[in-house]
ROPA-990929 format. One record per residue (C-alpha): residue in one letter; residue number from 0; x, y, z. Coordinates in nm, 3 decimals, always signed. Example, Ala and Ser with C-alpha at 12.3 -4.5 7.8 and 13.67 -1.06 7.14 Angstrom:
BEGIN
{r->a | k->0 | east->+1.230 | north->-0.450 | up->+0.780}
{r->s | k->1 | east->+1.367 | north->-0.106 | up->+0.714}
This chain:
BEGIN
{r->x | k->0 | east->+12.674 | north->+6.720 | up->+0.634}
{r->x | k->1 | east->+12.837 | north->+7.075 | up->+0.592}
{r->x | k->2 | east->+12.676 | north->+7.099 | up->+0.249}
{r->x | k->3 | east->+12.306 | north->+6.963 | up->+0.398}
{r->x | k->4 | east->+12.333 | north->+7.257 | up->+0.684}
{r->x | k->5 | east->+12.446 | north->+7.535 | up->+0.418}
{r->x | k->6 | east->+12.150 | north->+7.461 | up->+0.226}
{r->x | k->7 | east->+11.907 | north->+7.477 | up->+0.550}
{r->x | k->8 | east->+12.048 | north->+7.794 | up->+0.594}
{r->x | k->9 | east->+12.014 | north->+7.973 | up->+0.274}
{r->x | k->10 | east->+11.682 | north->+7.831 | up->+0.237}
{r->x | k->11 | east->+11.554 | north->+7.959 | up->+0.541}
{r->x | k->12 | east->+11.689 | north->+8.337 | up->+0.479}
{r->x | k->13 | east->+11.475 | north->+8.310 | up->+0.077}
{r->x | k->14 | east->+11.202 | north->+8.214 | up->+0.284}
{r->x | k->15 | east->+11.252 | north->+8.508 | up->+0.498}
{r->x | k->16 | east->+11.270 | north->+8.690 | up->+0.202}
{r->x | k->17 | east->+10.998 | north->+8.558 | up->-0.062}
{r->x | k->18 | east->+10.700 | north->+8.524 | up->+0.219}
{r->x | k->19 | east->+10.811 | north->+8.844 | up->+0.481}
{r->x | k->20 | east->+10.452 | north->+8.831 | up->+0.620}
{r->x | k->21 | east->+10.563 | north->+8.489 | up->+0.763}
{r->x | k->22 | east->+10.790 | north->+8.687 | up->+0.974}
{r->x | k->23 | east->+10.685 | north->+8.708 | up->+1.342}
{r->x | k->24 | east->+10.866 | north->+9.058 | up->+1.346}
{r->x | k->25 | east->+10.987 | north->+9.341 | up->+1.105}
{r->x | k->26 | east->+11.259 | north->+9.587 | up->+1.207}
{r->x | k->27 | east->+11.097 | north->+9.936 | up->+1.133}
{r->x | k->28 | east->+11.270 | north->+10.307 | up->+1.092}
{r->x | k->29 | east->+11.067 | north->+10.587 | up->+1.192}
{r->x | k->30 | east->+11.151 | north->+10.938 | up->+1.186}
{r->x | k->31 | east->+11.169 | north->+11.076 | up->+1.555}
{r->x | k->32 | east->+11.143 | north->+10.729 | up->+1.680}
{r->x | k->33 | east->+11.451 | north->+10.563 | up->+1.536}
{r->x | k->34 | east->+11.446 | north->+10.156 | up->+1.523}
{r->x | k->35 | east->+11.187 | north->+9.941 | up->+1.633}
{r->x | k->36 | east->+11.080 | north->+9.533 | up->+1.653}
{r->x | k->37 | east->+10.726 | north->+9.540 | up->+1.534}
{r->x | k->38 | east->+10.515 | north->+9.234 | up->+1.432}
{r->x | k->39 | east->+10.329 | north->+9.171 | up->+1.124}
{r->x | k->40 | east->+9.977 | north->+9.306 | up->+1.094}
{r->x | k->41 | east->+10.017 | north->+9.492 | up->+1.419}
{r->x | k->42 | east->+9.894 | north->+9.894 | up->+1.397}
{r->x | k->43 | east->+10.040 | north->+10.201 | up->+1.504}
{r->x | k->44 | east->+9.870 | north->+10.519 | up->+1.625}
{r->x | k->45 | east->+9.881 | north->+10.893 | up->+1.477}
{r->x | k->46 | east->+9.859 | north->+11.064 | up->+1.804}
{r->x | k->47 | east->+9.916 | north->+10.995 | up->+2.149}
{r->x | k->48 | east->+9.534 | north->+10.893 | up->+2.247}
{r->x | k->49 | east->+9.541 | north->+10.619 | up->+1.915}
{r->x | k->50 | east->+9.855 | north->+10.487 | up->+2.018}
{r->x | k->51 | east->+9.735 | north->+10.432 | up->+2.392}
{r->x | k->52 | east->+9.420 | north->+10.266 | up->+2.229}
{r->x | k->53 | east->+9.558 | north->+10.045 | up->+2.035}
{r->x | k->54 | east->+9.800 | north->+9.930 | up->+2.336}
{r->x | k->55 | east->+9.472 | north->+9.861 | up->+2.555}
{r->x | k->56 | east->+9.288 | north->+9.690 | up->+2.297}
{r->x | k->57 | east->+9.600 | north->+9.411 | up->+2.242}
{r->x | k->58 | east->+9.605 | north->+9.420 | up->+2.617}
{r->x | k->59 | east->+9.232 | north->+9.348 | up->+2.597}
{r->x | k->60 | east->+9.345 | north->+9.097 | up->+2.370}
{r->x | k->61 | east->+9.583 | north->+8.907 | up->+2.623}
{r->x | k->62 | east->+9.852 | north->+8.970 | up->+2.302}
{r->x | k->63 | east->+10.107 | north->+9.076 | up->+2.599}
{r->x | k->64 | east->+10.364 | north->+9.079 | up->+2.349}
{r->x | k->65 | east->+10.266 | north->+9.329 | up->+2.130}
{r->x | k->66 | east->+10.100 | north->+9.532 | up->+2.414}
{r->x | k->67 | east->+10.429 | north->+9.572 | up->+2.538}
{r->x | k->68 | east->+10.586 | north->+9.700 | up->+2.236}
{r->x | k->69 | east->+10.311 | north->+9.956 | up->+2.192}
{r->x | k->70 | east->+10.307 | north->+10.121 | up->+2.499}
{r->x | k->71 | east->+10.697 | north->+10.135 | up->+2.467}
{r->x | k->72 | east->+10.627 | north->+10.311 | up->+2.126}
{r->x | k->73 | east->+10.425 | north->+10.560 | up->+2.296}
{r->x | k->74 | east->+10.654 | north->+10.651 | up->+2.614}
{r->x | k->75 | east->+10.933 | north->+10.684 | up->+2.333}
{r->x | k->76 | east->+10.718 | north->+10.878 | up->+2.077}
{r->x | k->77 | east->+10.544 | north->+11.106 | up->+2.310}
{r->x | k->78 | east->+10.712 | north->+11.063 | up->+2.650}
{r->x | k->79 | east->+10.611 | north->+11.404 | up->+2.775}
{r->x | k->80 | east->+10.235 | north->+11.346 | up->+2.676}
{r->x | k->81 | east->+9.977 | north->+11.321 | up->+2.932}
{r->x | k->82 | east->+9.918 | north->+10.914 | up->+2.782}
{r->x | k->83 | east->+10.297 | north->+10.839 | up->+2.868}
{r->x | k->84 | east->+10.179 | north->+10.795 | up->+3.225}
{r->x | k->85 | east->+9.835 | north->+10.556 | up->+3.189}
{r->x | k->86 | east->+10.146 | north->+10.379 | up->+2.913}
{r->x | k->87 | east->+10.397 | north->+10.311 | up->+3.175}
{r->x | k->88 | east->+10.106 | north->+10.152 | up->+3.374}
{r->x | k->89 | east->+9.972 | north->+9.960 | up->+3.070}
{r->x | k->90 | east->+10.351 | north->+9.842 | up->+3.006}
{r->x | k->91 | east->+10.401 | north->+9.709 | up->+3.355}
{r->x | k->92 | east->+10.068 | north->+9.507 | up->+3.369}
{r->x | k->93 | east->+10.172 | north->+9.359 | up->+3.050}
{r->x | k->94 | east->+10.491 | north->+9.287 | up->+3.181}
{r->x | k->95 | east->+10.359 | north->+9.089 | up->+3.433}
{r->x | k->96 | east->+10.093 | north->+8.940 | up->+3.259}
{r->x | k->97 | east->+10.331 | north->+8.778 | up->+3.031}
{r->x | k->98 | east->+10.540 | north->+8.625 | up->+3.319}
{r->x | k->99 | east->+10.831 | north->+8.905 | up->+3.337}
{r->x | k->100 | east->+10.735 | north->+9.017 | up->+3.711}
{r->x | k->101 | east->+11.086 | north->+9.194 | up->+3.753}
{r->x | k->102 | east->+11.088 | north->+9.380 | up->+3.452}
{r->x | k->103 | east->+10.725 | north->+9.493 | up->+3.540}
{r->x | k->104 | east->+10.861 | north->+9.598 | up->+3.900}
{r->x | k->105 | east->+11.109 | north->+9.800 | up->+3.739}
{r->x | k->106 | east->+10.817 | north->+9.952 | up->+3.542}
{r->x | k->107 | east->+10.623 | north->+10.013 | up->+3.778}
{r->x | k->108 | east->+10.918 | north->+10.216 | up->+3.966}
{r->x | k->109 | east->+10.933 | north->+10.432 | up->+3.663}
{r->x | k->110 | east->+10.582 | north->+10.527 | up->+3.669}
{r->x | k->111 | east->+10.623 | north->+10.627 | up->+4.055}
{r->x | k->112 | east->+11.005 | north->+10.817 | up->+3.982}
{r->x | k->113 | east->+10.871 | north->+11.017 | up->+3.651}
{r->x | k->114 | east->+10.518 | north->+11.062 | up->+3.776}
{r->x | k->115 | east->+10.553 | north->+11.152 | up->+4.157}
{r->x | k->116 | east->+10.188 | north->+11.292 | up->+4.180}
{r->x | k->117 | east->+10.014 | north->+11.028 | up->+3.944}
{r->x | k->118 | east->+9.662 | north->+10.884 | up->+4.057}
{r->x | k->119 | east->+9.848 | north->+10.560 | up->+3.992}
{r->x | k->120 | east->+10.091 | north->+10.541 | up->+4.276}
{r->x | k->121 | east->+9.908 | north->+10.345 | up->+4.523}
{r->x | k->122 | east->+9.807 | north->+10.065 | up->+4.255}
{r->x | k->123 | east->+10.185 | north->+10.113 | up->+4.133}
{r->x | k->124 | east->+10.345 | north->+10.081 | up->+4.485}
{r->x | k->125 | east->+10.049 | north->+9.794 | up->+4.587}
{r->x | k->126 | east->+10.191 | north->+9.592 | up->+4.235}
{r->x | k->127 | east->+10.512 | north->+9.629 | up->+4.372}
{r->x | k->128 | east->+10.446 | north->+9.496 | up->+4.714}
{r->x | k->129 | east->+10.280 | north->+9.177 | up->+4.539}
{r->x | k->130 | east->+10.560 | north->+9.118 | up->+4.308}
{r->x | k->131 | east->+10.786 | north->+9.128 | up->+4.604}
{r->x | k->132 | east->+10.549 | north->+8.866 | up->+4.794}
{r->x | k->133 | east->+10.615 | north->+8.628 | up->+4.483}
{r->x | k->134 | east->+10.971 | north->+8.638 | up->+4.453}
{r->x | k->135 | east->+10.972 | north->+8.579 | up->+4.872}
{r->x | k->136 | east->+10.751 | north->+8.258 | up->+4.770}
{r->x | k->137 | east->+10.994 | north->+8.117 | up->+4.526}
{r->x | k->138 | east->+10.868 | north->+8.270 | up->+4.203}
{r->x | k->139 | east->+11.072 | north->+8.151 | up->+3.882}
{r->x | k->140 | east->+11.064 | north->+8.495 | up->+3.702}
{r->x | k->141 | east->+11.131 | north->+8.450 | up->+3.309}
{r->x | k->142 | east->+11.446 | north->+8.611 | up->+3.139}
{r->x | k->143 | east->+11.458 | north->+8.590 | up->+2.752}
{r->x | k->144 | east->+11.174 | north->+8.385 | up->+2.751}
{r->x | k->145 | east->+11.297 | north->+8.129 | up->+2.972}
{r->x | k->146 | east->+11.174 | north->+8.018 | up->+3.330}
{r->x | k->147 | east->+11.483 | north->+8.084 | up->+3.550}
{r->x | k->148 | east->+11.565 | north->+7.977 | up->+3.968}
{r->x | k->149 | east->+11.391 | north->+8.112 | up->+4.255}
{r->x | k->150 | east->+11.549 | north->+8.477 | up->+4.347}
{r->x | k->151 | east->+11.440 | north->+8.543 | up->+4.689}
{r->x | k->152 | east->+11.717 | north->+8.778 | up->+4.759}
{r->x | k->153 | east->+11.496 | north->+9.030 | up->+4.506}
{r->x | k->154 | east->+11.224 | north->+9.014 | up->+4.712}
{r->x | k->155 | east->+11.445 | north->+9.206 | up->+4.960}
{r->x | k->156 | east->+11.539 | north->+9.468 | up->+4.707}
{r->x | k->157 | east->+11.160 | north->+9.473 | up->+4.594}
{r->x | k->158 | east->+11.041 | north->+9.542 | up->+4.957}
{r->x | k->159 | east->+11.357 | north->+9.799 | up->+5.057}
{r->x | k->160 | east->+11.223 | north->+9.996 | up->+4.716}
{r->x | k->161 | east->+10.888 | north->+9.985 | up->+4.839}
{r->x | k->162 | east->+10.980 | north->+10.111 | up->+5.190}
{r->x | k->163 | east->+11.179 | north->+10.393 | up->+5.039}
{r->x | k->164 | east->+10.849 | north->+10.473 | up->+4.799}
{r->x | k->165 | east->+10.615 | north->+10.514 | up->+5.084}
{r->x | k->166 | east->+10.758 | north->+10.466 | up->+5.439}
{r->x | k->167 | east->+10.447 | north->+10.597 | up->+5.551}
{r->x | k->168 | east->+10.217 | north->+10.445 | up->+5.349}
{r->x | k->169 | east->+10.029 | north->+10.138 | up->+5.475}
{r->x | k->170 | east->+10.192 | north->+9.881 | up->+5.290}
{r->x | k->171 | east->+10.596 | north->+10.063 | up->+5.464}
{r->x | k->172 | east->+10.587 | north->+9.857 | up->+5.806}
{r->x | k->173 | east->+10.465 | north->+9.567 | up->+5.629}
{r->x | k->174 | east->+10.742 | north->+9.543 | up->+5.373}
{r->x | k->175 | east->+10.990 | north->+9.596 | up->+5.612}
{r->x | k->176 | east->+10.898 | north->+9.318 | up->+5.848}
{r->x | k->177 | east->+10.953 | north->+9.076 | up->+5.475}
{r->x | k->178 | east->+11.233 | north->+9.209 | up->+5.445}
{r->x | k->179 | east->+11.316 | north->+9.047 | up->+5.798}
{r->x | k->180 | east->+11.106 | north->+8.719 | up->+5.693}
{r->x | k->181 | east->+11.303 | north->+8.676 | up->+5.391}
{r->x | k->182 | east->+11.615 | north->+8.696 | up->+5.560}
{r->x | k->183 | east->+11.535 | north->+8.435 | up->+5.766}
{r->x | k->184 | east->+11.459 | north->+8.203 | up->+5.543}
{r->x | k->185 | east->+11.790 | north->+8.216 | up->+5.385}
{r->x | k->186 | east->+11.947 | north->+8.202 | up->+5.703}
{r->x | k->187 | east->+12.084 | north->+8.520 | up->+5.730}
{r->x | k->188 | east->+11.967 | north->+8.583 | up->+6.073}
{r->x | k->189 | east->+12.154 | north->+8.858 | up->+6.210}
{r->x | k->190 | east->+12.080 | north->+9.053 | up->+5.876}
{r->x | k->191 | east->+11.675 | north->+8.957 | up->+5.978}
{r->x | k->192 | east->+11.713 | north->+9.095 | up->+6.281}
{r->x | k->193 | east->+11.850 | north->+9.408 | up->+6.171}
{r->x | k->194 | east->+11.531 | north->+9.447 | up->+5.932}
{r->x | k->195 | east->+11.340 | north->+9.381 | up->+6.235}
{r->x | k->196 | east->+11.529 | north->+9.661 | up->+6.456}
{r->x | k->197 | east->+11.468 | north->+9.928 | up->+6.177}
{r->x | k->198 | east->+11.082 | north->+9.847 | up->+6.189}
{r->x | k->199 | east->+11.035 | north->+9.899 | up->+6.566}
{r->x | k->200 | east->+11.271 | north->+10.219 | up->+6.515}
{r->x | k->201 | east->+11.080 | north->+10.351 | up->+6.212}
{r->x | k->202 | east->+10.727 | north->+10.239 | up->+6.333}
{r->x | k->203 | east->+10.739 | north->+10.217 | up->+6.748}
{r->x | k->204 | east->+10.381 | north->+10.257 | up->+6.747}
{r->x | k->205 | east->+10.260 | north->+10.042 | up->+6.446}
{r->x | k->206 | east->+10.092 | north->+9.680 | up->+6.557}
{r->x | k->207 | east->+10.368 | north->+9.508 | up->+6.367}
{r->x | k->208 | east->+10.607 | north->+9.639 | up->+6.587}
{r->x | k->209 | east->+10.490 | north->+9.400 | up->+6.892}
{r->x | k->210 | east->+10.565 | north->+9.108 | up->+6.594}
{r->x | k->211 | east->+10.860 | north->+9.248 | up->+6.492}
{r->x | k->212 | east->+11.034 | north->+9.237 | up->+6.862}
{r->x | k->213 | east->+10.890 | north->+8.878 | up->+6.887}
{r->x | k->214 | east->+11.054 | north->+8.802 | up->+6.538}
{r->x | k->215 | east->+11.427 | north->+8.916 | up->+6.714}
{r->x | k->216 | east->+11.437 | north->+8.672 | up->+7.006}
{r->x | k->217 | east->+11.310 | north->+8.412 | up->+6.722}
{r->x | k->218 | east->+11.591 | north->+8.538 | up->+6.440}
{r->x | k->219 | east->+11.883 | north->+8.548 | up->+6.754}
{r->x | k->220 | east->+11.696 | north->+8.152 | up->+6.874}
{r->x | k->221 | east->+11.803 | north->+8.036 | up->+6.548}
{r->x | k->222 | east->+12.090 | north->+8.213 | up->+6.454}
{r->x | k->223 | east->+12.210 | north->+8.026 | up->+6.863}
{r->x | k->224 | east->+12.173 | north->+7.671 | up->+6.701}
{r->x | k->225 | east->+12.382 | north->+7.656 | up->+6.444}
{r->x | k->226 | east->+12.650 | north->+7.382 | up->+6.380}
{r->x | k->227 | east->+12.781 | north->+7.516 | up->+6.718}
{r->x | k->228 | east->+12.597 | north->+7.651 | up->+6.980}
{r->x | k->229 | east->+12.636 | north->+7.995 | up->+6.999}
{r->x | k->230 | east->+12.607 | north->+8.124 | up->+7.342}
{r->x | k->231 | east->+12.662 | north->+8.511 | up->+7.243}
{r->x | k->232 | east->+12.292 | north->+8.486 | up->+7.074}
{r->x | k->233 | east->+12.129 | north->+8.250 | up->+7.302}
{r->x | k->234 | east->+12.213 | north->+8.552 | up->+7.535}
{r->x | k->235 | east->+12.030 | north->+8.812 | up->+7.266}
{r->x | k->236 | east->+11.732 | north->+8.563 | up->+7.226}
{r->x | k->237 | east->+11.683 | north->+8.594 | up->+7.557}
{r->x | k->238 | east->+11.749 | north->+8.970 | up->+7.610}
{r->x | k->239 | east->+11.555 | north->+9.010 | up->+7.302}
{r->x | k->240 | east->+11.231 | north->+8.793 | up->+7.500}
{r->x | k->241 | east->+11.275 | north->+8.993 | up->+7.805}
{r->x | k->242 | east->+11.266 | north->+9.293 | up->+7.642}
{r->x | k->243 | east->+10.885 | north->+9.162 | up->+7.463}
{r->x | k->244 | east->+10.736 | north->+9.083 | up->+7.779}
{r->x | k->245 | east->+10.807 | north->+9.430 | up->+7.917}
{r->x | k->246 | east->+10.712 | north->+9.614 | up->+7.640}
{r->x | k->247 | east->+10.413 | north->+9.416 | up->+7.558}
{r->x | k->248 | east->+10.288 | north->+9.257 | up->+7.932}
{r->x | k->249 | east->+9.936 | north->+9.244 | up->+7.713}
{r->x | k->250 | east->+10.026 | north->+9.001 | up->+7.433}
{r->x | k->251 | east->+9.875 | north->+8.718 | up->+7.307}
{r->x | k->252 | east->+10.190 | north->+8.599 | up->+7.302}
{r->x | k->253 | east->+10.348 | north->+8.642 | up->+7.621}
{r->x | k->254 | east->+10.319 | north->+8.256 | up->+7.704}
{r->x | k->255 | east->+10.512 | north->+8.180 | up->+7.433}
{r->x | k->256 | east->+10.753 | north->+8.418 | up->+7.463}
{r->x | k->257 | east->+10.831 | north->+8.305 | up->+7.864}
{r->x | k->258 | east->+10.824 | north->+7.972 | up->+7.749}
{r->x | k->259 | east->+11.120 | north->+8.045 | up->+7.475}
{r->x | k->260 | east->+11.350 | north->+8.248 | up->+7.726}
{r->x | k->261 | east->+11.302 | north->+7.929 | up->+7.950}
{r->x | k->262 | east->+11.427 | north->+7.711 | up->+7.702}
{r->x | k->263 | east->+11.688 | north->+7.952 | up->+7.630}
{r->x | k->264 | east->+11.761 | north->+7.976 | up->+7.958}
{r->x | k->265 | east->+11.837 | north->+7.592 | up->+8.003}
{r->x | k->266 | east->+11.990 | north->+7.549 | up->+7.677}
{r->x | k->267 | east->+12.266 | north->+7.835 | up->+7.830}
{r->x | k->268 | east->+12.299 | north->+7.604 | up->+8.146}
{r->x | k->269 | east->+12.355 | north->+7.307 | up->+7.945}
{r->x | k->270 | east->+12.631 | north->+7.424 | up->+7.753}
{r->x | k->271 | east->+12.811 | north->+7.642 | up->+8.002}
{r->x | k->272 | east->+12.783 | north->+7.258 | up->+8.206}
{r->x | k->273 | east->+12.919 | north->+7.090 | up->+7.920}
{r->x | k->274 | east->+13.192 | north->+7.367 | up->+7.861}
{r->x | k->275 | east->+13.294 | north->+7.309 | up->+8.241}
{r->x | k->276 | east->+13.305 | north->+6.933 | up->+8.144}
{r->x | k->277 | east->+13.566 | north->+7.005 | up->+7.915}
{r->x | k->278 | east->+13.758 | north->+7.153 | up->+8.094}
{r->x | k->279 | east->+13.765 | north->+6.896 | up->+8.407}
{r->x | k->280 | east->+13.848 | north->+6.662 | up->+8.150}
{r->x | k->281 | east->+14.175 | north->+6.828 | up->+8.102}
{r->x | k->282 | east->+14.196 | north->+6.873 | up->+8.428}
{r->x | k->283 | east->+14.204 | north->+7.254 | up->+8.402}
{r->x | k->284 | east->+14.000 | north->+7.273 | up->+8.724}
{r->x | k->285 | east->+13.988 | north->+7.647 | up->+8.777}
{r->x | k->286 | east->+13.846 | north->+7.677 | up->+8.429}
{r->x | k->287 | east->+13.588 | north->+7.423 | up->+8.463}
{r->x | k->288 | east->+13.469 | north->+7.561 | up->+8.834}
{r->x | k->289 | east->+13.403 | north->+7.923 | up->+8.653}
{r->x | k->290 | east->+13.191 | north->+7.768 | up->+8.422}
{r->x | k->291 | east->+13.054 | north->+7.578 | up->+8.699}
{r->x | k->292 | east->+12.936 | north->+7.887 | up->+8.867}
{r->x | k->293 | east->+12.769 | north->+8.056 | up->+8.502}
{r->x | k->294 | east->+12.611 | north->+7.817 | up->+8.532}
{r->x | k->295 | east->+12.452 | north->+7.859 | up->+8.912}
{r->x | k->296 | east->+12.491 | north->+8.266 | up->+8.881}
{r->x | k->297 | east->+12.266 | north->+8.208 | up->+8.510}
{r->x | k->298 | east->+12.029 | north->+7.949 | up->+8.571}
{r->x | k->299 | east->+12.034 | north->+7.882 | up->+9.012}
{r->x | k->300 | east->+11.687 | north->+7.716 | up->+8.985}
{r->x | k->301 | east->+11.748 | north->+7.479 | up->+8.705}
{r->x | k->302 | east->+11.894 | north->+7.110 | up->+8.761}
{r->x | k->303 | east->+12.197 | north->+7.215 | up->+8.586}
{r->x | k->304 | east->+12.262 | north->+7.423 | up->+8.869}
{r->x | k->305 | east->+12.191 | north->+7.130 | up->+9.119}
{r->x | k->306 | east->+12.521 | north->+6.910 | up->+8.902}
{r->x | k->307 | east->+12.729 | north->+7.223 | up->+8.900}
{r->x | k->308 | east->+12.735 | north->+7.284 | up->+9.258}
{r->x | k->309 | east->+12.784 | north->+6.933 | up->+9.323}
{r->x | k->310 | east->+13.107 | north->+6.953 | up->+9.047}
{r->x | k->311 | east->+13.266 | north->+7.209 | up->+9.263}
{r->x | k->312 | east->+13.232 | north->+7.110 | up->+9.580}
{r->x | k->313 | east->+13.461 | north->+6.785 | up->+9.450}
{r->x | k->314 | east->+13.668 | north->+6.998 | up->+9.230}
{r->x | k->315 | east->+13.783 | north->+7.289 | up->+9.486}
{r->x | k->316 | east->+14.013 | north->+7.027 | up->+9.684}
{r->x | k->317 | east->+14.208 | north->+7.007 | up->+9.396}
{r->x | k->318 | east->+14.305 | north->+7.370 | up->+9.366}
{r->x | k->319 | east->+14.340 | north->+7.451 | up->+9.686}
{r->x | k->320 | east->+14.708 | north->+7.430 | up->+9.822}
{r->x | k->321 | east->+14.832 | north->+7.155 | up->+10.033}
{r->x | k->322 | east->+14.859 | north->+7.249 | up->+10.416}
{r->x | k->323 | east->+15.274 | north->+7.236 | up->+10.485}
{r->x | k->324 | east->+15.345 | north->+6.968 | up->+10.736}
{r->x | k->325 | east->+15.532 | north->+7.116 | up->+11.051}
């Protein structure tokens, strides 16, 4: 068996070595360029304009691969030419062509960090914005050829980047408001509605921020019905839907938002009632009447209330002292 695998081996490397134009890829020394992974066949350009050309035409080509390496050759042979910058653009749309969306994100920043006043920022900083929309859908972004798990946490470092880019630009309040949606759907809710406070702070005035206020008492809703009910942010969901309808009495969605602070609102009388249960049941009576009266002070039009006064009507004889006999 050893001796069958030896032979594989060594006659693998004489092929490699009779037939080189087999070879997907040669390892080539250049002077001023040092070492590079070049395939068979593939051409190189003189000058900075050839070597752009013959990057576009492989691009043209849909032969990603060796797009790639050519406008890397060009940034590396000539990075101060004017062709470096249309090559760092070429690079990151190959990049993503081939199914490396990251990588071409990270390209894509370079072209906006080494060219600041490049024609191409808004396509760069729009590419950017779509990449992070697929990573927040679930993209499986390749890594050494190889189809790896969703990453939704880069879609947050995708849209933060693009935020810092252009905070002003059209696509700023947008990507921050992702930020928030991607939070939430890995259940990071307080983190979401931090994302969402920074967009009404940056952006009082943009559209989204009427959303983005909406989004809080939603993030705070959720973040309430966990495992335990949390009454803490059932008491921010429903600061969080006051504070909508005041600020935007005009909405579309003001219904909705009244009708989620009323559910809130029960949902808090419910569990204060259920708290006060607890503690009748261990016959800690002063404990159970306070929560008794949350719940009347919170919620005095709500049927909880109607139980709760009714609990401490029959649990105040119980605290009070017994009159002494004479």
């Amino acid at each position: 068996m050893k001796k069958s695998l030896l032979f594989l081996v060594l006659a693998t490397i004489a092929g490699c070595l009779l037939w080189p134009t087999a070879s997907p890829a040669a390892l080539i020394w250049r002077k001023a360029e040092g070492w590079s992974w070049e395939r068979a066949g593939t051409t190189t350009g003189n000058t900075p304009k050839e070597q752009l050309d013959v990057a576009h035409n492989l691009f043209q080509k849909k032969e990603y691969g060796d797009a790639v390496a050519a406008y890397r050759r060009l940034i590396r042979r000539w990075p101060a030419s004017f062709a470096a910058e249309d090559a760092r653009l070429g690079l990151a749309q190959s990049l993503a062509a081939a199914g490396y969306q990251f990588k071409a994100f990270k390209e894509y920043q370079n072209l906006i960090e080494k060219h600041p006043n490049s024609p191409h920022f808004d396509t760069a900083l729009q590419r950017q914005f779509e990449i992070g929309n697929l990573f927040m859908a679930g993209y499986r972004d390749k890594n050494f050829g190889v189809r790896l798990f969703p990453a939704r946490e880069k879609a947050i470092d995708i849209f933060q980047q693009v935020v810092k880019n252009g905070p002003y630009s059209r696509l700023g309040p947008d990507a921050q408001f992702r930020i928030g949606l991607t939070y939430e759907q890995q259940k990071e809710y307080v983190s979401a509605v931090r994302a969402y406070e920074k967009l009404m702070e940056r952006y009082p005035s943009h559209p989204m921020a009427e959303t983005a206020q909406l989004q809080i008492g939603m993030a705070y809703q959720k973040e309430a019905k966990r495992a335990e009910y949390d009454q803490n942010a059932a008491n921010q969901a429903a600061s969080a839907y006051t504070d909508f309808l005041v600020r935007f009495p005009g909405s579309q969605q003001v219904a909705h938002a009244d009708q989620q602070r009323t559910a809130l609102r029960l949902e808090q009388a419910r569990g204060a009632f259920r708290i006060g249960q607890f503690y009748e049941k261990n016959k800690q009576y002063k404990a159970a009447i306070i929560y008794y009266n949350d719940v009347i002070e919170q919620n005095p039009k709500t049927d909880w209330a109607v139980a709760a006064r009714g609990k401490i009507s029959a649990l105040t004889p119980r605290i009070q002292p017994a009159t002494a006999t004479p």
